[in-house]
C-alpha positions in Angstrom: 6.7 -0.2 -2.2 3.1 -1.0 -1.0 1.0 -2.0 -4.3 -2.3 -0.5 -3.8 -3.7 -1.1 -7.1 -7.3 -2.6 -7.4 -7.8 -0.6 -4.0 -10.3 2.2 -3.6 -9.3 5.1 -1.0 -10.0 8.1 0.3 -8.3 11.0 2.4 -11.1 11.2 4.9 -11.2 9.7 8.4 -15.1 8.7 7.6 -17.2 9.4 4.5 -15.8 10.8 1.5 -16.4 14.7 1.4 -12.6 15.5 -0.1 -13.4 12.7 -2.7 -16.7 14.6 -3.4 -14.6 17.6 -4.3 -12.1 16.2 -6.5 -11.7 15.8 -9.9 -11.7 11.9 -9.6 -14.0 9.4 -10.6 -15.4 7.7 -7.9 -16.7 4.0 -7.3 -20.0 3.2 -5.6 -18.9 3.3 -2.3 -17.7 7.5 -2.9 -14.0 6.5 -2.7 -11.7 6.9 -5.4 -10.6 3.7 -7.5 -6.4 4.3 -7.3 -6.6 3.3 -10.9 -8.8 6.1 -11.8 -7.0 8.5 -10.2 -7.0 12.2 -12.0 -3.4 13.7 -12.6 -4.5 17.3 -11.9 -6.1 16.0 -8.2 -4.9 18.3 -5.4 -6.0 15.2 -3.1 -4.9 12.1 -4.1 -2.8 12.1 -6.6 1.0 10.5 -5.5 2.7 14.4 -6.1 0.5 16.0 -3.8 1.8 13.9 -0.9 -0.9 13.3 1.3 -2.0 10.5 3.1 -5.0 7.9 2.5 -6.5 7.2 5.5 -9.3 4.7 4.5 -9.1 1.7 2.0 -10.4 -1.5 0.4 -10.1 -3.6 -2.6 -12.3 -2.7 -4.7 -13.5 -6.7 -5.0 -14.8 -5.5 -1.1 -16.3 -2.3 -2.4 -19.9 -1.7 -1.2 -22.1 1.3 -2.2 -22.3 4.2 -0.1 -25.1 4.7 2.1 -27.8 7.0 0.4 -28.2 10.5 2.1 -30.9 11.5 4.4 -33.2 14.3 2.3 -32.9 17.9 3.2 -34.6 18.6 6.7 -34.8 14.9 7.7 -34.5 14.8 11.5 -34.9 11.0 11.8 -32.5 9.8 14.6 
């Protein structure tokens, strides 16, 4: 069995909009520590069954890049 301890993930292709939704704590970078993980999380904890589709140890971890404000058209 893969040991993904120490790892930070998330169930999005890009960002982290499910990990924004869930009950989990999440790390500076929006992804969830595995650690951390909430029992009651529809997303990523082990009995709901999905899959993680982005992922890094959390040694690696970098903060996520700030939002553009509301109405920001900057290209």
């Amino acid at each position: 069995m893969l040991d993904i301890s120490g790892r930070h993930i998330g169930r999005s292709w890009t960002d982290h909009d499910r990990e924004d939704e869930c009950p989990c704590p999440q790390a500076p970078c929006g992804l969830v520590p595995f650690d951390t993980i909430d029992p009651a999380c529809p997303q990523h904890h082990w009995s709901a069954a999905k899959s993680i589709r982005q992922s890094h140890p959390a040694t690696k971890c970098r903060p996520a890049p700030a939002a553009a404000p509301e109405g920001d058209n900057r290209d």
